[in-house]
N, C-alpha and C positions, 0 to 999 in steps of 0.2 A: 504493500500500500504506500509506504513513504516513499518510492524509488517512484510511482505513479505520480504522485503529488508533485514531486521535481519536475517530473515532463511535463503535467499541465502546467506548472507553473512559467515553465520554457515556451508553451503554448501561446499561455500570456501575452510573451514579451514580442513573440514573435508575431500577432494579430492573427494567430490561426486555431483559436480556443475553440471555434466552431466545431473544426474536423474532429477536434479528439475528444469535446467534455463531457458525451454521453458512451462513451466504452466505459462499463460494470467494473467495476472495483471490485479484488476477489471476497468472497465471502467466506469469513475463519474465524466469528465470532465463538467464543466457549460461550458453550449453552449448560447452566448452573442447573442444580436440581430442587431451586425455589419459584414457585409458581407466584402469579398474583393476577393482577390489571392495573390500568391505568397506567403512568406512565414510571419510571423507578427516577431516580435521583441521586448524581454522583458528586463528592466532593473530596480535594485531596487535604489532608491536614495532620501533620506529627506525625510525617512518614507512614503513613494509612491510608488507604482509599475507601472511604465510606462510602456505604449503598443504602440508601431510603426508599422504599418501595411499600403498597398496599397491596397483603398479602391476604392468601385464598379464605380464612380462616375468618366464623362471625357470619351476619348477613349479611344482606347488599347496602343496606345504610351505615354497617358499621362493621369492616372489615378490619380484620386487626393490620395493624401499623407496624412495619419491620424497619430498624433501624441494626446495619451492621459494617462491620471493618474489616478490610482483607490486608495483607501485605504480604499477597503472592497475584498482582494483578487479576484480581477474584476468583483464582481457581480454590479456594477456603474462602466462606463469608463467616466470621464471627455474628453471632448474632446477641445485641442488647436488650435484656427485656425491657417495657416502658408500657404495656397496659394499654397504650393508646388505640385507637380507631381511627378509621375514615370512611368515607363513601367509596361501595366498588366502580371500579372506572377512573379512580382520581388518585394521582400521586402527591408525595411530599415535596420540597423546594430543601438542598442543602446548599451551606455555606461556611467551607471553612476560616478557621484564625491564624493554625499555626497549632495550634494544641486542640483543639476540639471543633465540632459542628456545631450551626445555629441550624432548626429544625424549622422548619413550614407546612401549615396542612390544615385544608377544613375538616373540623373533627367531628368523626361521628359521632362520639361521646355528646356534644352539645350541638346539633343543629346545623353542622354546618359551618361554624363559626372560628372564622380566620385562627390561628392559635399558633404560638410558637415558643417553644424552649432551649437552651444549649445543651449541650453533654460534652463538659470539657473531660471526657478523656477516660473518665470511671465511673462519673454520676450526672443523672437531670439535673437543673438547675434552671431559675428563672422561668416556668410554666406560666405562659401568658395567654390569655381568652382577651380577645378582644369586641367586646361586649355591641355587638348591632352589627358586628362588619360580617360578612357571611361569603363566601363563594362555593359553587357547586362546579367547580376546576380546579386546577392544581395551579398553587400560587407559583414565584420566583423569588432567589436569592440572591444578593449579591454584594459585594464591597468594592470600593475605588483603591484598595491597599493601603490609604492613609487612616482606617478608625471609622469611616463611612459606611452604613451599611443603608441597604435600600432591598425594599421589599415590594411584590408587584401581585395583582391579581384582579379576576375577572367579577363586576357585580352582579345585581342580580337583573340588571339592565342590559347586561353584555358590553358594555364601555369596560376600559383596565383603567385602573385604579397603581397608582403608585406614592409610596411612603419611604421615609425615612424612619428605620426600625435602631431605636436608642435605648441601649442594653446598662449605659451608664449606670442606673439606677437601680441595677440586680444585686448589688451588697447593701444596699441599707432597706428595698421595700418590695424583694426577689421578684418583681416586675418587670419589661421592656413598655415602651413608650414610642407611638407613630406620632410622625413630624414631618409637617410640610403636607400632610394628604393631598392630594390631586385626581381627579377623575378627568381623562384625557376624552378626547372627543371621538377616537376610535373605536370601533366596535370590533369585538371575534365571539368567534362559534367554539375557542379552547382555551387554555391555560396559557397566560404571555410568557415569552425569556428573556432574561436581562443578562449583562454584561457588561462591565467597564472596560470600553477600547483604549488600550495602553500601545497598539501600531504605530506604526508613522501617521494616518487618518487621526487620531485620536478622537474621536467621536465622542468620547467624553460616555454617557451611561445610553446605553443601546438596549434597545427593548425590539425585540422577534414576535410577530404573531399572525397567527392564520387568520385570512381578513374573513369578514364576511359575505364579501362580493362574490362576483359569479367565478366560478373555477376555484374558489380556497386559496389563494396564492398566499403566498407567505410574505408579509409588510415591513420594513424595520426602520425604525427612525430612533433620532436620540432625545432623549428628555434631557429640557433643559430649568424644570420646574412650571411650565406652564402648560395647559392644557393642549395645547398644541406643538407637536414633535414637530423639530429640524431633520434636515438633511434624511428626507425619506426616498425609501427606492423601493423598489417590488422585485420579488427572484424571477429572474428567465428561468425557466424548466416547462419542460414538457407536459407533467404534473403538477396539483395543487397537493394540499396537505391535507391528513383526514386529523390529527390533531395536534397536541401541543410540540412546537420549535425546541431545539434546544441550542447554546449558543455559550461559546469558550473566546478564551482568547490566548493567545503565543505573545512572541514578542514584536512579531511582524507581519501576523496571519490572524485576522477575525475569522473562525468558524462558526458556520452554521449548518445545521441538520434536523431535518424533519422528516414525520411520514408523511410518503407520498399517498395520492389516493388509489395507486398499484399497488399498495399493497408491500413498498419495499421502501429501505433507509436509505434517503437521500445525503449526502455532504457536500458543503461548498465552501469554498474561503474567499476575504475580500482583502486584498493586500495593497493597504494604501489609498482605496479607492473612497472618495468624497462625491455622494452618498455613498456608499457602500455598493459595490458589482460583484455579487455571488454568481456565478455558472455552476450549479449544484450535479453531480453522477450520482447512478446508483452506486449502493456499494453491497449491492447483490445479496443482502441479507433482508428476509424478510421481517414483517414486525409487525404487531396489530394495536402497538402506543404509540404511545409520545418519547421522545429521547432525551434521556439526563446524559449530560455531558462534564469534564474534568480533565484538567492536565496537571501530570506530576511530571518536574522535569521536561524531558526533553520526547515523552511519551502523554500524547493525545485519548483520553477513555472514551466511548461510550456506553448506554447501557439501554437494552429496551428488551420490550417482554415478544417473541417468537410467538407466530401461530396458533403454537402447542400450548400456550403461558407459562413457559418457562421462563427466566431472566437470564440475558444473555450480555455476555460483558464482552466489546471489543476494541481494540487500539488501532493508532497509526501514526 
């Protein structure tokens, strides 16, 4: 896959990205023998690849919540107990520190209702409900690397909604606190992705989502706190999306990836480009979620549920 990446990239420079952006990436994802729905969720933190995922177990309002760690690039998931729920079909949102994950998820436990906690490393901490805010999709997570963090999800209007998620206050009243809320004038049919582009573009905080329009196309602009996203572009692909984007960043490459509405894992990256020009390939694996995404190092994750609902972790 990375020796592929080099030649489209070659493709690029040379203005002949047409010829080659749709020849199938091989397909060599390891297929786990954890089942769920919805979509899993990847983050790297204290040398661990954490996996979040809504697992088979429970009803369909309230499927138990798996929160686990690997460090054999998920051929072992450690698994954390934590009690939680969610809706079947809807995944969690992670985001590493450095030492532990910050959690995201509408819980079945209450309603539906936005909720997030951390687990630095051995135990929850900070368990937050945020009382009226509610989505029936799987939120997003993310931070700028300076202390920043920023949390995104879909209402019950179908507009995203983006906050600033403020953990400051988890030693003295083991709380978190939204700041700045905004409800963007965009509508989607799934769960947004966020990312802070640290590229040559720098885009600043980049939000991914399957629009509502005709064919599902996949939208991405950057939030700059006001209801209205900059620097917006639409993906070329052959395909639209059937549901939630997932979306990382390198030090020179924004990716993104989603399911397509064939049925298979699309990826694309935008290197330098202002808006943003994703030319997404398959990469021959099939999927029937949405795609959590994570880079450790100098190796790219992803993670989504196969067919069969198995959870499938793969690299590039």
């Amino acid at each position: 896959m990375r020796q592929l990446r080099r030649i489209l990239r070659l493709a690029v420079a040379c203005g002949v990205i047409a010829a080659v952006a749709w020849i199938p990436l091989q397909a060599s994802a390891l297929v786990t023998g954890h089942t769920g729905s919805g979509g899993p969720a990847l983050a790297e933190s204290g040398g661990r690849l954490y996996v979040g995922w809504t697992g088979s177990t429970g009803t369909a309002g309230a499927k138990g919540l798996n929160l686990g760690y690997s460090t054999n690039a998920g051929k072992t998931i450690t698994k954390i107990a934590n009690g939680e729920t969610a809706p079947q079909g809807v995944g969690p949102a992670l985001d590493g520190d450095g030492t532990g994950v910050y959690l995201a998820w509408p819980s079945g436990n209450d309603s539906d209702t936005l909720t997030v906690a951390y687990f630095n490393g051995t135990a929850f901490t900070c368990r937050t409900s945020f009382t009226g805010v509610t989505t029936t999709y799987s939120p997003a997570l993310t931070d700028d690397g300076s202390g920043n963090r920023y949390i995104a999800w879909t209402d019950s209007t179908g507009n995203i909604e983006i906050a600033g998620l403020d953990s400051s206050a988890c030693a003295t009243t083991g709380t978190m606190t939204l700041t700045g809320r905004t409800t963007l004038t965009e509508t989607t049919t799934a769960g947004p992705a966020l990312v802070y582009d640290t590229t040559d573009a720098n885009l600043g905080l980049v939000v991914a989502w399957t629009s509502s329009g005709s064919g599902s196309p996949v939208e991405i602009g950057s939030y700059t706190g006001a209801t209205t996203l900059t620097n917006l572009s639409q993906v070329s692909a052959p395909v639209g999306s059937s549901a939630d984007p997932g979306l990382t960043v390198t030090t020179s490459d924004l990716y993104l990836m989603y399911p397509g509405t064939d049925g298979y894992v699309y990826l694309g990256y935008s290197e330098g480009c202002i808006p943003s020009c994703f030319s997404p390939t398959s990469t021959g694996n099939q999927t029937s979620s949405s795609i959590g995404m994570a880079v450790d190092g100098a190796t790219t994750y992803y993670a989504f549920f196969d067919p069969t609902g198995h959870l499938d972790v793969d690299s590039f």
